[in-house]
ZAMI-60428 format. One record per residue (C-alpha): residue in three letters; x, y, z. Coordinates in steps of 0.2 Angstrom, whole numbers, plus 5000, padded with zeros to 4 digits. Layout:
ALAXYZ/...
END
This chain:
UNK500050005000/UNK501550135006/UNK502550074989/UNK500750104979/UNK500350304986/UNK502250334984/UNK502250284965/UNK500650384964/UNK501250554972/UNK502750534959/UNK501550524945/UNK500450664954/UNK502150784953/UNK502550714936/UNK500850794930/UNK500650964939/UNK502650994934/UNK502050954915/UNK500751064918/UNK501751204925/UNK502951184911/UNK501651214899/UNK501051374905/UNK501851524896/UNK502251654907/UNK503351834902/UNK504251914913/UNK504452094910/UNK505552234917/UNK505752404913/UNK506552564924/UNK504652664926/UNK503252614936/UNK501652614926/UNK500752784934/UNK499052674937/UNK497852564934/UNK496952734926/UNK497152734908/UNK496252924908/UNK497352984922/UNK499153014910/UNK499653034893/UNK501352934899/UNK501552804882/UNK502252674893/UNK500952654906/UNK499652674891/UNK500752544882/UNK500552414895/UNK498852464898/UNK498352434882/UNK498352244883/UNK497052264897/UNK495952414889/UNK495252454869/UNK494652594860/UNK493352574849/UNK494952554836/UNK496752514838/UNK498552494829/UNK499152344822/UNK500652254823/UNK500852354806/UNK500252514814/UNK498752504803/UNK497052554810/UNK495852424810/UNK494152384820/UNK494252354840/UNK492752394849/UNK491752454836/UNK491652344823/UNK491052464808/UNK490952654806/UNK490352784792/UNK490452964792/UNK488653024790/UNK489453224787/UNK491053334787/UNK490453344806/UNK489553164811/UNK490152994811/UNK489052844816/UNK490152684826/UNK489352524824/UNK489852444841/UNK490452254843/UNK489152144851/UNK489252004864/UNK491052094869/UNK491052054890/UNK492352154905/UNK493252064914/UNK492152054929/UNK490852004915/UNK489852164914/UNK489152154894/UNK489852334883/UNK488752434878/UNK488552614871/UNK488552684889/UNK490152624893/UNK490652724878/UNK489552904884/UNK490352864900/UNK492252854895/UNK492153014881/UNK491553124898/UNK492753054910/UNK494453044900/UNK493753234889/UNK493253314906/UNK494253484910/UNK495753444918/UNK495953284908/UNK497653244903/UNK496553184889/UNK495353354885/UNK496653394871/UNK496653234864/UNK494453244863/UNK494253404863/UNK493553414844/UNK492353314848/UNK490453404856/UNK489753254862/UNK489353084859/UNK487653004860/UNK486752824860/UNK485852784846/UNK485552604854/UNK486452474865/UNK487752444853/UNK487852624841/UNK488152804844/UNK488352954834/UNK489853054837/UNK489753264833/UNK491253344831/UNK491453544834/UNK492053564818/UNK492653454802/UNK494153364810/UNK495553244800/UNK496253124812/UNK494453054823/UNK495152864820/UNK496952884825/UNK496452974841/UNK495152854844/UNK496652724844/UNK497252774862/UNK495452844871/UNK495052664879/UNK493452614886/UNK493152604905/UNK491452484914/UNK490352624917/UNK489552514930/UNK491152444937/UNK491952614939/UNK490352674948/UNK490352534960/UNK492252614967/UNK491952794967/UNK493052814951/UNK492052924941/UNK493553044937/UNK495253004931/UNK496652994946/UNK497553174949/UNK499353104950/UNK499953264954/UNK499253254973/UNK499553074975/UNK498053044984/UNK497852874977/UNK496252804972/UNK495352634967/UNK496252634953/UNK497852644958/UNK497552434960/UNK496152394952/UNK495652394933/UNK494152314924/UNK494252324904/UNK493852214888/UNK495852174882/UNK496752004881/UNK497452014898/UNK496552064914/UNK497152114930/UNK497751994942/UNK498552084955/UNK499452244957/UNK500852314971/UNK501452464965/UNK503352494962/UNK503452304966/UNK502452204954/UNK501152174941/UNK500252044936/UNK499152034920/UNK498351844916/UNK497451774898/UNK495951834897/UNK494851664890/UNK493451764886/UNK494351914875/UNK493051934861/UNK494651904848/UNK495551774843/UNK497351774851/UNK498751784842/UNK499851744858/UNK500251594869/UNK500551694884/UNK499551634901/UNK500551764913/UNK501351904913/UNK502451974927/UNK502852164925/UNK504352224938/UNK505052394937/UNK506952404941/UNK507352584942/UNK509352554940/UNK509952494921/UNK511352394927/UNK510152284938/UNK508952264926/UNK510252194912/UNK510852094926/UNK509352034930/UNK509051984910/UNK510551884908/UNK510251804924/UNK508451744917/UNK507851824934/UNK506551934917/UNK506251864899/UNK506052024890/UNK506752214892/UNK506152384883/UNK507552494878/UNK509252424884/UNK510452534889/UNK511452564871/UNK513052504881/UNK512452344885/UNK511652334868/UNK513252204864/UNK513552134876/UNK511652054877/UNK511652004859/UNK513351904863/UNK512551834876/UNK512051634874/UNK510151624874/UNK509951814871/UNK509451934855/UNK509352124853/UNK507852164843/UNK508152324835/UNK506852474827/UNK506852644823/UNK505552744836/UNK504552874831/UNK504952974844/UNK505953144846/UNK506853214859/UNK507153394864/UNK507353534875/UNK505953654878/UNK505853774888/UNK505053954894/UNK504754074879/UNK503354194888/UNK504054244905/UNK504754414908/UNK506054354919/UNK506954184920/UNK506954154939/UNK508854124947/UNK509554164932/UNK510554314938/UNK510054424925/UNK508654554920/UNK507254474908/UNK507154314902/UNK508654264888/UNK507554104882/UNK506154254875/UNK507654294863/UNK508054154848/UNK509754204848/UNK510054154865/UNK508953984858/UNK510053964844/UNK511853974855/UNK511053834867/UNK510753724850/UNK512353764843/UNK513153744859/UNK512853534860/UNK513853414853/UNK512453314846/UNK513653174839/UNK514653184854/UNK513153124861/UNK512752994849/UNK514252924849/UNK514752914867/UNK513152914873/UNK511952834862/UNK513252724857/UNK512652754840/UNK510752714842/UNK509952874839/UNK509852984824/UNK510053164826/UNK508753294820/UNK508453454817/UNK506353434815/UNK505053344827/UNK504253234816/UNK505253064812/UNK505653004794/UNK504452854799/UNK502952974802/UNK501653034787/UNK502153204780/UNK504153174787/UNK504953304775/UNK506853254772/UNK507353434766/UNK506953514781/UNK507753404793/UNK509453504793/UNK510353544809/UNK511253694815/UNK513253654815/UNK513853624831/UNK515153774834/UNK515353844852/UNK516354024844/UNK514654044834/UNK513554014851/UNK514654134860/UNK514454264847/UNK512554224847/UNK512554274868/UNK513654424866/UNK512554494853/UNK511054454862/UNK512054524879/UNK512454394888/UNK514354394885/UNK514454334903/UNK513254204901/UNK512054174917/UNK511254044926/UNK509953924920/UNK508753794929/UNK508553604921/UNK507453484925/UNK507653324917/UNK506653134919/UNK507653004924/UNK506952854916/UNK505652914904/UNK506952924888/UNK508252834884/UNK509952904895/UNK508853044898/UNK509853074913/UNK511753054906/UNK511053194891/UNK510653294904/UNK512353294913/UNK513253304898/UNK512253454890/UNK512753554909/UNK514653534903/UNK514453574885/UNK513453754890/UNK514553784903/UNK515853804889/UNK514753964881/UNK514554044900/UNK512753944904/UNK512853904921/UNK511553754922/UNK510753714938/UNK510053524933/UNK508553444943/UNK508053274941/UNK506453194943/UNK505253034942/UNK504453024925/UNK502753014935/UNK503453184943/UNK503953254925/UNK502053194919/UNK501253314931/UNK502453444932/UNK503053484917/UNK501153534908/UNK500853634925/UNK502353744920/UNK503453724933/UNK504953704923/UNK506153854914/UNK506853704905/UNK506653544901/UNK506753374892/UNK505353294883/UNK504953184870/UNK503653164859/UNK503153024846/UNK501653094840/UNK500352924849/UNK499352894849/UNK498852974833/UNK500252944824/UNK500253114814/UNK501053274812/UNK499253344821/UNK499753264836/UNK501553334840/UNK501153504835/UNK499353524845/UNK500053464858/UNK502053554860/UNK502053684847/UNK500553764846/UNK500253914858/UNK499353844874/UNK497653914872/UNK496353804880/UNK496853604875/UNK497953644863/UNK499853674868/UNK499653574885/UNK501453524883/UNK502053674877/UNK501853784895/UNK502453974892/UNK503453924877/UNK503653934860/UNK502154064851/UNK501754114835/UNK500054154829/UNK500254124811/UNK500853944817/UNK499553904827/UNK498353954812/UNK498953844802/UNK499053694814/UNK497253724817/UNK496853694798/UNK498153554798/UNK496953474810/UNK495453504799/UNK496053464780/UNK496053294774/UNK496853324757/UNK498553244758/UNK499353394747/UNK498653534757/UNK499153444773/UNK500853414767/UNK501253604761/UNK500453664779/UNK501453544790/UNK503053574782/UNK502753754783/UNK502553744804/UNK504053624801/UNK505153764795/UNK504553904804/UNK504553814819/UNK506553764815/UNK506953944811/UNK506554004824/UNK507253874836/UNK505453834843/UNK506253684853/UNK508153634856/UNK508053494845/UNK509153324847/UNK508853154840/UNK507653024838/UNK508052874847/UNK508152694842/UNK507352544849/UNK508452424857/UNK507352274866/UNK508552154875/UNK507651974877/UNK507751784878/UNK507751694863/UNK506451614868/UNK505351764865/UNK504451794850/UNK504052004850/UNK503452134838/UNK504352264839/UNK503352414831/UNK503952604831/UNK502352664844/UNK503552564856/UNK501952504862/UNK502152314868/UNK500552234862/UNK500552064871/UNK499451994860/UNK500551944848/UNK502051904858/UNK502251694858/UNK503551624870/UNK504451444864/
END
């Protein structure tokens, strides 16, 4: 009898250990922490990135960052100004609560109310209304071009659910008082929430009853954030994670040498630059009257002051691509002649700040993310010695991503990175709305006090409204150049992707950088 139950708690192991073996989980690690469970509470691509596998829009990008049909399965415009979405039936939450048309009323109020880092995004739209359970008419303020792509990245919340825990507005990161949704989060996506401890771990399971059929093999994944680089390579080549976004371009050989590992490689649509405080009369603790950043000399000697390919090369270790525009070559309307830098030429910068009388230079304040962008914090340190070298005496700050998030749109900062990749739209529209136009209203939310001119901002609105590819393509290449000219932005390169994984993982690596689970298959 002992000899019998011990061969049958050896077969007993044999079978859960099979079992466990055939389960696919991914283990992911990046250096941010997703903001929240809120996908209305931040425009910060990488939590809507992750987020995305357990939300939808009524569409979404493809592998191929085509549009196609999500939670609405058909549409038509009905004018220049109305558009009817055909919403797919029989679609369930994750708690099980059916989706319907108010879900959709419900989401459009919440993520476009005033406030919302989203009201930009939603804001050509008056209102949306229920035809029936599963259509409703959308009436925009005027004829817009870009409805779909924005649609991409506005995703649907369980009216009912949300309701149920007092989470009828997006979270306000900026007073970290917390909320339901810090930890909890019902949507539609392939994955659903399992469990959440922020700064620690999250965990998203396959959802059986996605309405789709799944491309993926994955039953798990584990998301941990690991602020510091080093670790997080560490813990790659270790197999501690399967799979890191944007490996640190230093350690970009070393992983792609490793046995069992690969490199995964893409160009990103995003750009990264310097913006900064165009409006103010004074620049505070600068040392000097008035405010030098107001003056596009003073703009252009900062430009012409950093070693861009200094900063490619040692830096970036060669996987970035410097610019002088902030649309990438992969985006629509991408004009190559445009995209032609300043020389680098520290005599011609110091010229620039004598003639603009600041021969002595003065002092200026940076902030900078550290983790957002890829060696966001070692461009920042370098660009302090390279302006010291024309009399700028930086005063850099460092700050979380989530801190930046807030922050920065507040107009809090004199100076400061950003990037932007024109997401989710994926359109010229998108960049300049959003950090070049003047900020009036929701337009220029991530342009605070900086860069202005009317005759810009003009044309940017009509951008937003012409849908003949011609007109649209003379327009944005005008805001391109003018917007160069006149050194709206410090402009510095667009860089690349460089995901670090096992072998075992098969990923897509698009140029959103947006990590679509759903068609990731592990071997």
């Amino acid at each position: 009898m002992k000899t019998y139950l011990k061969i049958l708690l050896i077969a007993s192991c044999a079978v859960l250990a099979t079992g466990a073996a055939s389960a696919k989980t991914l283990r992911f690690a990046e250096a941010q922490e997703i903001s929240s469970m809120d996908p209305h509470a931040a425009r910060d691509d990488f939590t809507l990135s992750l987020l995305s596998n357990v939300y939808e829009g009524l569409v979404r990008w493809n592998k191929d960052l085509k549009l196609e049909p999500a939670l609405a399965e058909s549409w038509e415009a009905v004018s220049d100004t109305e558009w009817r979405f055909h919403l797919r039936k029989g679609v369930k939450f994750h708690n099980g609560d059916p989706f319907t048309a108010d879900d959709v009323i419900f989401s459009f109020e919440r993520a476009g109310a005033p406030g919302s880092p989203f009201a930009g995004l939603l804001e050509p739209i008056a209102k949306i209304t229920k035809v029936d359970d599963h259509t409703v008419t959308v009436t925009l303020k005027r004829k817009y071009a870009l409805l779909l792509n924005d649609f991409a990245g506005w995703y649907i919340l369980d009216k009912k659910f949300q309701e149920s825990v007092g989470a009828t507005k997006p979270i306000d990161l900026s007073s970290n008082t917390g909320g339901a949704m810090t930890t909890q989060g019902i949507g539609t996506g392939p994955f659903k929430l399992a469990s959440r401890q922020p700064d620690i771990r999250t965990v998203l399971v396959k959802n059986e009853d996605w309405w789709d059929k799944p491309q993926h093999n994955l039953d798990e994944i584990v998301y941990t954030p690991i602020t510091n680089a080093a670790t997080r390579v560490a813990a790659l080549l270790s197999g501690e994670v399967d799979f890191i976004r944007n490996a640190p371009p230093q350690d970009v050989d070393r992983i792609a040498s490793t046995p069992g590992m690969k490199i995964m490689r893409a160009p990103h649509l995003r750009s990264i630059f310097f913006g900064m405080d165009q409006q103010s009369k004074t620049l505070p603790g600068s040392g000097v009257e008035g405010n030098p950043l107001a003056d596009v000399r003073v703009r252009k000697a900062i430009y012409q002051a950093i070693d861009i390919e200094g900063i490619k090369r040692s830096i970036m270790r060669g996987n970035s691509r410097p610019t002088a525009v902030p649309l990438a070559p992969e985006l629509p309307f991408y004009d190559a002649s445009l995209d032609v830098r300043f020389p680098y030429d520290v005599a011609a910068a110091k010229a620039l700040l004598a003639e603009a009388g600041y021969a002595k230079g003065f002092t200026l304040p940076m902030d900078c993310p550290a983790g957002s962008f890829i060696n966001d914090e070692r461009i920042c340190q370098a660009t302090v010695g390279m302006l010291a070298k024309i009399g700028i005496k930086v005063q850099l700050t460092m700050h979380t991503p989530v801190q930046t998030d807030t922050e920065l749109p507040a107009g809090k900062y004199s100076f400061y990175m950003l990037g932007w990749a024109g997401l989710p739209s994926i359109d010229a529209y998108n960049i300049m709305s959003a950090t070049i136009h003047t900020p009036t209203g929701d337009l220029g939310t991530w342009n605070p006090k900086g860069y202005s001119n009317p005759k810009v901002d003009k044309l940017i609105e009509q951008i937003g409204t012409e849908y003949d590819p011609a007109k649209r393509q003379a327009m944005i290449s005008e805001v391109v150049k003018i917007h160069r000219d006149e050194v709206g932005k410090i402009m510095l390169h667009q860089q690349f992707l460089t995901w670090g994984m096992s072998d075992k993982v098969n990923a897509v690596v698009p140029a959103d950088e947006y990590t679509r689970f759903w068609y990731y298959t592990m071997n």
